[in-house]
C-alpha positions as CSV (number, residue, x, y, z in Angstrom):
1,X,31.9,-0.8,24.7
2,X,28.6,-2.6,24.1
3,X,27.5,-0.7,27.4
4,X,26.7,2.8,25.9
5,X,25.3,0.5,22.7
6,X,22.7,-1.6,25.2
7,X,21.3,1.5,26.7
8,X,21.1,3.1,23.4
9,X,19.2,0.8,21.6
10,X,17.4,-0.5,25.5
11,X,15.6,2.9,25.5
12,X,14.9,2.8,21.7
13,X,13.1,-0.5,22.4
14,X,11.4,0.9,25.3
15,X,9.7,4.0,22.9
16,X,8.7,1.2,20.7
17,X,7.1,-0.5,23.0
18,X,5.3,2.2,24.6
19,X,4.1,4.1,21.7
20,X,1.1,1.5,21.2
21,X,0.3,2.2,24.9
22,X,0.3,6.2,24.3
23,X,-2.1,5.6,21.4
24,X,-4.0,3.3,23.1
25,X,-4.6,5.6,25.9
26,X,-5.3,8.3,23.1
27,X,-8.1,6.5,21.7
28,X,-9.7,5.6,25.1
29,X,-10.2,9.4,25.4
30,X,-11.9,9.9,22.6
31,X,-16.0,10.8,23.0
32,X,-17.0,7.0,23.2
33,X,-20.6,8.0,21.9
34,X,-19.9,10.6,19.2
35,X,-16.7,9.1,17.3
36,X,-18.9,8.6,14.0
37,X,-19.6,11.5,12.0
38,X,-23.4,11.8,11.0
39,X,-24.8,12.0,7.7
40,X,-21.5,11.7,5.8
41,X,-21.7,11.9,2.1
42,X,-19.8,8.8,0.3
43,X,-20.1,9.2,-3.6
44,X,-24.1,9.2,-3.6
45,X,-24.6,7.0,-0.4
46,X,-25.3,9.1,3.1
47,X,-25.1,7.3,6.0
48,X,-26.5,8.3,9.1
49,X,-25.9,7.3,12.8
50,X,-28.4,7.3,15.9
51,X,-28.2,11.0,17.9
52,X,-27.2,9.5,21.3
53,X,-28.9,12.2,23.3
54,X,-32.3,11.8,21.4
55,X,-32.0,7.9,21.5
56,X,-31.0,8.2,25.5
57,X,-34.3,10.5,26.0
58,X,-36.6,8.3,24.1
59,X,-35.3,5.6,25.7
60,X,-35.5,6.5,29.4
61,X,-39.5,8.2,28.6
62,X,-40.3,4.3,28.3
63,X,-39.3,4.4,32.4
64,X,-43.3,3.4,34.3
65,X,-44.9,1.9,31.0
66,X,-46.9,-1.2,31.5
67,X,-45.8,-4.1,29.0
68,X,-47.5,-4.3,26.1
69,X,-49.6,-7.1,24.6
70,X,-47.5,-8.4,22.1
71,X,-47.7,-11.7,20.0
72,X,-44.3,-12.8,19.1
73,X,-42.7,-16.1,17.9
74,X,-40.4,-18.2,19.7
75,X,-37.6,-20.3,18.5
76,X,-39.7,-23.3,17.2
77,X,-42.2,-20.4,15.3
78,X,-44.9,-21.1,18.3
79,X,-47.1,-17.7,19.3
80,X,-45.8,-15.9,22.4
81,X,-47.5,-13.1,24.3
82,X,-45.3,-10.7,26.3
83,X,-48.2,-10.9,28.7
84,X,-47.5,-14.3,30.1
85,X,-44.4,-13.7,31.8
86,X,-46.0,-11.3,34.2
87,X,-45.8,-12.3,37.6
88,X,-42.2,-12.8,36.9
89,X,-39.3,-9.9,36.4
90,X,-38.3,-10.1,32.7
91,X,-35.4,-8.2,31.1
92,X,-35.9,-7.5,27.3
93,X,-32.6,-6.7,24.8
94,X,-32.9,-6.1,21.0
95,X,-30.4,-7.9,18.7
96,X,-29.8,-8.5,15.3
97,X,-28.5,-11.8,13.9
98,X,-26.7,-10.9,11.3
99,X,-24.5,-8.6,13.4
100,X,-21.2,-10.6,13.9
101,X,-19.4,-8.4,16.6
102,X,-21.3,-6.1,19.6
103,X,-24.9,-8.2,19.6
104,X,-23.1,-11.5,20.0
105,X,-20.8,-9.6,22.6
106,X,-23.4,-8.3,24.4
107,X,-25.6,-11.0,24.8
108,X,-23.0,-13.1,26.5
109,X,-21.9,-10.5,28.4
110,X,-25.7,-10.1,30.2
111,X,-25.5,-14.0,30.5
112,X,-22.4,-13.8,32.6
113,X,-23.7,-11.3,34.5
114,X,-27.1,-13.8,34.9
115,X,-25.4,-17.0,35.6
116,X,-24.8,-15.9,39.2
117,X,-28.2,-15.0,39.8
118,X,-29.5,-18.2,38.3
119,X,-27.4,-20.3,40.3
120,X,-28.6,-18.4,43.8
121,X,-32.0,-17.4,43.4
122,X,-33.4,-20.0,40.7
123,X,-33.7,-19.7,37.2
124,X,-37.7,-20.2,37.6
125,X,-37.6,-16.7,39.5
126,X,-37.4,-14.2,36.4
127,X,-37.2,-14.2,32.7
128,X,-34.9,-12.9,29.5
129,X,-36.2,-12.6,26.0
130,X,-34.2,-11.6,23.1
131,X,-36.1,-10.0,20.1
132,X,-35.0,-9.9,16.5
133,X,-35.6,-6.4,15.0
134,X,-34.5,-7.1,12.2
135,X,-37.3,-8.4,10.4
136,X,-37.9,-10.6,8.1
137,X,-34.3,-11.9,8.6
138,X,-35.2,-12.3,12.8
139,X,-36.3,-15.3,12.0
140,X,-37.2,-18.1,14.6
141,X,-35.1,-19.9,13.0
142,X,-32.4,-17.4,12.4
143,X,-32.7,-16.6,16.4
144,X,-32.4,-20.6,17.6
145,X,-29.1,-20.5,15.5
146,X,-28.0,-17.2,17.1
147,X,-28.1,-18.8,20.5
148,X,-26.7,-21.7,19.6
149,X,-24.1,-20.4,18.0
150,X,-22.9,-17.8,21.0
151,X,-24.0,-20.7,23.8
152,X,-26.8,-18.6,25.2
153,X,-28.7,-21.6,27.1
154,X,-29.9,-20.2,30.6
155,X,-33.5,-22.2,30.7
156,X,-35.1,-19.1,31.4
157,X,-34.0,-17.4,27.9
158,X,-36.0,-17.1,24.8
159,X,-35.6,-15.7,21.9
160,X,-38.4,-14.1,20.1
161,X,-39.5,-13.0,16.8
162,X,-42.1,-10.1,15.9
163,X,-43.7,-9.9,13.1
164,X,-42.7,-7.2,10.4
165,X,-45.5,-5.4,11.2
166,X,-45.0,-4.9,14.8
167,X,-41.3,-3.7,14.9
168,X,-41.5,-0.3,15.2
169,X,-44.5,-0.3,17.9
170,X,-42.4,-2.6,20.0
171,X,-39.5,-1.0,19.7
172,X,-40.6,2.7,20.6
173,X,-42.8,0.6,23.5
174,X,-39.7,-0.3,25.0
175,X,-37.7,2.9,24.1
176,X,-35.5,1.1,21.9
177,X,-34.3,2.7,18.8
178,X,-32.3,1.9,15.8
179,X,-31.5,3.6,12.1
180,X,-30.1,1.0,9.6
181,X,-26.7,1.5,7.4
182,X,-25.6,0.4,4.1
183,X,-23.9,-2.8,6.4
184,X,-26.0,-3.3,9.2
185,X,-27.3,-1.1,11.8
186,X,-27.2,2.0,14.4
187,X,-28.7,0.6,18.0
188,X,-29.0,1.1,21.0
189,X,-26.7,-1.5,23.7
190,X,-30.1,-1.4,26.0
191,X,-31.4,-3.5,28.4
192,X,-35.1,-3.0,29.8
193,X,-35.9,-4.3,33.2
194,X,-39.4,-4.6,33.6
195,X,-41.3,-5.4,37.3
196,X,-43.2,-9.0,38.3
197,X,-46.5,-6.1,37.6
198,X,-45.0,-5.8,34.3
199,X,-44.0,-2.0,34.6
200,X,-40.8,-1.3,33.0
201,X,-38.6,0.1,35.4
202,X,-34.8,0.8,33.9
203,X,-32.7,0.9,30.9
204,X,-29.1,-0.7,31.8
205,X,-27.1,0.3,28.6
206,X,-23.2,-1.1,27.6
207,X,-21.8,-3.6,26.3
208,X,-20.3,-5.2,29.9
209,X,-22.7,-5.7,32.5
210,X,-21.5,-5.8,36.2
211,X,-23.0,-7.0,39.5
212,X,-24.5,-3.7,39.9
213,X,-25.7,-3.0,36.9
214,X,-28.1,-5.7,36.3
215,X,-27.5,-8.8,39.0
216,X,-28.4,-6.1,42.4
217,X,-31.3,-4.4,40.6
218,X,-32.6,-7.9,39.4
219,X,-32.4,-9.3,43.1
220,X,-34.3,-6.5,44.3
221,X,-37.3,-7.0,41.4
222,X,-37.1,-10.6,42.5
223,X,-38.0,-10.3,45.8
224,X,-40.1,-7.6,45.3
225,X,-37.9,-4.6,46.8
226,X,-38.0,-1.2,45.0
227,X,-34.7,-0.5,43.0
228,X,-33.7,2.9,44.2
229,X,-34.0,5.8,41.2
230,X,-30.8,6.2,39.2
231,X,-28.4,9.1,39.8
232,X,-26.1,8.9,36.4
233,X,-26.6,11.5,34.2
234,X,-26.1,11.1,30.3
235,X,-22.8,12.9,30.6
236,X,-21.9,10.1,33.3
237,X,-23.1,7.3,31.3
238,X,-21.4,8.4,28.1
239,X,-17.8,8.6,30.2
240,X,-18.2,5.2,31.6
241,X,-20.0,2.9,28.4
242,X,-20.7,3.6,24.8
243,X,-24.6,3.3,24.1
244,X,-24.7,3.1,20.8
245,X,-23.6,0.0,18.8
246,X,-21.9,1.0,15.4
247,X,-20.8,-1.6,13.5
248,X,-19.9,0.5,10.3
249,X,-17.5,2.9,10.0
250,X,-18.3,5.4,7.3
251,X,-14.8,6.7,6.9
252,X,-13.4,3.8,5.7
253,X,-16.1,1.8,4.4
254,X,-15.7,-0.8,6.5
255,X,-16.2,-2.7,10.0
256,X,-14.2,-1.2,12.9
257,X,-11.8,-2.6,14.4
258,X,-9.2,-1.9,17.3
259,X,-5.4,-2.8,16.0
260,X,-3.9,-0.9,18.8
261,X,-4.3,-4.1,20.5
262,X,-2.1,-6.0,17.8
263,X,0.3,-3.3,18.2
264,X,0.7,-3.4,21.9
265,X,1.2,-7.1,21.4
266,X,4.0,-7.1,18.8
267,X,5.6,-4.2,20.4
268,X,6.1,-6.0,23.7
269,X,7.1,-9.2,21.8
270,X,9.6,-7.0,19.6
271,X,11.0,-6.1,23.0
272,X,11.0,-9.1,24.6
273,X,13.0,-10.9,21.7
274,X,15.3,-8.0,21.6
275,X,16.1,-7.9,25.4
276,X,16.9,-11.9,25.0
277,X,19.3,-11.4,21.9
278,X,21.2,-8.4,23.4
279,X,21.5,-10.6,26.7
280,X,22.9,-13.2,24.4
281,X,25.7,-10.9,23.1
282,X,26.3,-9.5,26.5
283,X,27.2,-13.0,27.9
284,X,29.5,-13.8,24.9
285,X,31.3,-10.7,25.1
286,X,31.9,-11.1,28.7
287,X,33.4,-14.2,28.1
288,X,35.5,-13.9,24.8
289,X,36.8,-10.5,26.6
290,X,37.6,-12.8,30.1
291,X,41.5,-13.5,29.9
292,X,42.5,-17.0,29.7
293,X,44.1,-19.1,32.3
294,X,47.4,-20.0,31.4
């Protein structure tokens, strides 16, 4: 009797538990670059989103432009020129402090992917710098609590602020762009590599960095190989990493976030409980349906 009962409700449990992975796989589908709508209209607030193709083709024109001349601060508000770490391959990100979720992500991410690199060919053999765009809130102060917050401590990081002034001619001289929202900002998840001659030389963009993304391409710069022209095309890039870092989502009003996760989880947790208390009442109708000994 409880046979044609436990396969009933087995393969009910089973659709329940799936369901989160269909939708998961759903969403992974989905244009990873164009899922916010531009310029929607909320009451008498429009909020606007970077173009991804226009912010991809600015970026990659900064490809074979010298580094500029900047002045910035570091952490403890001392002057910095960008000049002085030629000699040296540097790689240059944009961040925001106040973002909570993708910078913070992003930046330990490339860390990871630069430990290795560190440990084999010497942290005195290249640079990273950080820079606060978000200004005046980028403050060198603001920046030596972002790191130490998210445990960014590789001796050859700094963090850097610009003045206000400065922003956008640093930004568009490193092809970085960015459009603010009524929570935040619109950017670009870029990394420039720039050359020991201080030439910038590629834009790695994503969120996760890999081996071959930034640790092969570095090695090269270090010991003063030529890193091979890329092959990806936008369409490529856009299939494999999302470039853009949104933290707002103007159809709700609020910060995304991915529940199918939660979902997945409960639904295989809702399975396994079920699985243990039908296994329970299998075993004790076996045996109150066993006949006695006499």
């Amino acid at each position: 009797m409880i046979g044609p009962c436990f396969r009933a409700l087995l393969a009910s449990l089973l659709v329940l538990a799936a369901s989160p992975l269909v939708a998961d796989e759903a969403a992974v589908e989905q244009p990873k670059l164009t899922a916010r709508p531009q310029g929607l209209l909320r009451g008498d607030l429009t909020l606007t989103a970077l173009d991804e193709k226009a912010a991809y083709t600015f970026s990659q024109a900064a490809i074979g432009r010298p580094l500029g001349d900047f002045v910035l601060l570091d952490r403890n508000g001392k002057p910095v020129e960008l000049s002085r770490y030629l000699g040296k391959p540097l790689l240059v990100n944009f961040i925001y402090t106040a973002c909570f979720q993708v910078c913070p992500t992003t930046t330990r991410n490339l860390q990871k992917a630069l430990e290795n690199t560190v440990s084999v060919m010497g942290a005195d053999r290249f640079n990273v710098v950080s820079i606060g765009f978000n200004q005046p809130f980028d403050s060198p102060a603001a920046l030596r609590d972002f790191s130490r917050q998210y445990g960014i401590d590789l001796p050859n990081w700094n963090f850097l602020s610009p003045a206000t002034a400065i922003v956008d001619d640093l930004t568009a001289h490193f092809g970085f762009r960015f459009i603010a929202t009524s929570a935040g900002f619109d950017h670009l998840n870029q990394v420039t590599m720039v050359d020991a001659e201080g030439r910038i030389v590629r834009q790695v963009y994503g969120e996760k960095f890999t081996a071959e993304d930034i640790a092969e391409p570095l090695k090269l710069l270090i010991t003063g190989s030529a890193i091979p022209p890329e092959t990806g095309t936008l369409r490529e890039i856009m299939e494999r990493i999302r470039i853009i870092c949104s933290v707002y989502d103007p159809q709700t009003g609020r910060y995304r976030t991915d529940y199918s996760l939660y979902f997945m989880f409960a639904g295989f947790l809702t399975f396994v409980f079920f699985m243990i208390y039908l296994s329970i009442n299998f075993w004790r109708n076996r045996r109150r349906d066993e006949p006695k000994a006499p």
